[in-house]
Structure formats: C-alpha cells, structure tokens
C-alpha positions as CSV (number, residue, x, y, z in Angstrom):
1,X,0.2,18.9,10.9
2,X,2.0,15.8,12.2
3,X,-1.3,13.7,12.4
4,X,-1.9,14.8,8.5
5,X,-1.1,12.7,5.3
6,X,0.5,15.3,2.8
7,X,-1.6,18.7,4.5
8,X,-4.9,16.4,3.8
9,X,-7.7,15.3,6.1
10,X,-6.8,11.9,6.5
11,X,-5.0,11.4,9.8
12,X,-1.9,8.8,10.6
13,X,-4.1,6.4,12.8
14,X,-6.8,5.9,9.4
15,X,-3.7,5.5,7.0
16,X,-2.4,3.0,9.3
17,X,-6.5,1.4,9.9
18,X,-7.0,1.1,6.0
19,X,-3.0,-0.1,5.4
20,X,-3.8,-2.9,7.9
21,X,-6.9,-3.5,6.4
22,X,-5.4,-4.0,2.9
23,X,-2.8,-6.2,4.5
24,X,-5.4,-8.7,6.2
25,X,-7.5,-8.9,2.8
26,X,-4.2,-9.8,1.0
27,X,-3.2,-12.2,3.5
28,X,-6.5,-14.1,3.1
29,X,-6.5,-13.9,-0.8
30,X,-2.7,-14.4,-1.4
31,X,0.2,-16.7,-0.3
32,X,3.1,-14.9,1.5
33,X,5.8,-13.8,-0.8
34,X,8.2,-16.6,-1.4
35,X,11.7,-14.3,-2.0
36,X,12.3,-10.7,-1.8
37,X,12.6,-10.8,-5.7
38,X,9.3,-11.8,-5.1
39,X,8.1,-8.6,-3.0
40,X,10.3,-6.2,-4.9
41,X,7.9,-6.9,-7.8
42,X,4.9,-6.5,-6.3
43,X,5.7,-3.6,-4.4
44,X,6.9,-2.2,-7.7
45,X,3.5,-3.6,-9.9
46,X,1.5,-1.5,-7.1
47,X,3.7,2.1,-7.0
48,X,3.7,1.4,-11.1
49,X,-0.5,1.5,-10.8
50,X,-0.5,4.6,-8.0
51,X,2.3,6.4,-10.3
52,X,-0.5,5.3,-14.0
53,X,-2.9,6.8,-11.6
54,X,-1.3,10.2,-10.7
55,X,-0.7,10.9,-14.0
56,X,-3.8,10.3,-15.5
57,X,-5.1,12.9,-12.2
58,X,-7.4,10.0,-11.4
59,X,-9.9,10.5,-8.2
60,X,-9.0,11.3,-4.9
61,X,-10.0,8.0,-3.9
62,X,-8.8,5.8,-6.4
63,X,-5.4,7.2,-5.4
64,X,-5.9,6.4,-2.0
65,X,-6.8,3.3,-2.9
66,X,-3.7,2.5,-5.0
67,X,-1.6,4.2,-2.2
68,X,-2.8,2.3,0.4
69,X,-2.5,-1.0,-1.8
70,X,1.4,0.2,-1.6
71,X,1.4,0.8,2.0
72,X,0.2,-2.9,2.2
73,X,2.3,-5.0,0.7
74,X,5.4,-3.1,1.6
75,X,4.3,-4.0,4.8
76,X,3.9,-7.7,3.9
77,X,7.1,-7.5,2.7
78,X,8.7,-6.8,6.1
79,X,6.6,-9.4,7.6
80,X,7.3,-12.0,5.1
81,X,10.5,-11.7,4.0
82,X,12.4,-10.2,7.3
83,X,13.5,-12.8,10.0
C-alpha cells in the first residue's frame, strides 16, 4: 500500500505529522546546524541509535521513535544547511 510505512499501519500523512513534530521540538530546543559536517553527524548519532535499537529488537515504539528522530533532523538538515 502506497499510503503504508513498510506494510505497517502507520500511514504517510502521520510519518510526515510526527517528523514535523520532531522537527519543531528540535528547533525550539536546539540551534540550527552551523555546517553540513555539523548535520552529517547528527544525522549519523540518530541512524547509529535507531540501528542500537533494531538490533537489540527494542519496541515497536521506541523504534518509531528513533526513526522519526531520523526523519527530523534529516529534514533540518535540508532546511538548514541548503540555500
């Protein structure tokens, strides 16, 4: 199903909702990234925490949560970092 993460119940529109989300929270907590060095590395220190988390076959939901964490700053990175 097109509207389907991975064959799963969540649907595009709530992965995109919770991304967004995740972004705004950042955005109040953190500064912008300063250099794409910068983002590279936290994009990397988040997959590194989803990828800990797949292979310890944590909860549904904390791998959500880790995924979504991903989703987010990749996202800052293109806002930040892009012209």
């Amino acid at each position: 199903n097109a509207n389907s993460i991975g064959g799963g119940d969540m649907k595009q529109g709530e992965a995109i909702k919770k991304i967004i989300d995740e972004y705004g929270s950042a955005a109040e907590k953190f500064q912008g990234f300063h250099s794409r060095h910068e983002g590279y590395a936290v994009i990397k220190e988040e997959l590194d925490e989803l990828w800990d988390n797949i292979k310890a076959d944590a909860t549904e939901d904390l791998i959500i949560e880790e995924a979504v964490q991903v989703g987010a700053m990749v996202l800052r990175f293109l806002i930040d970092i892009t012209e």
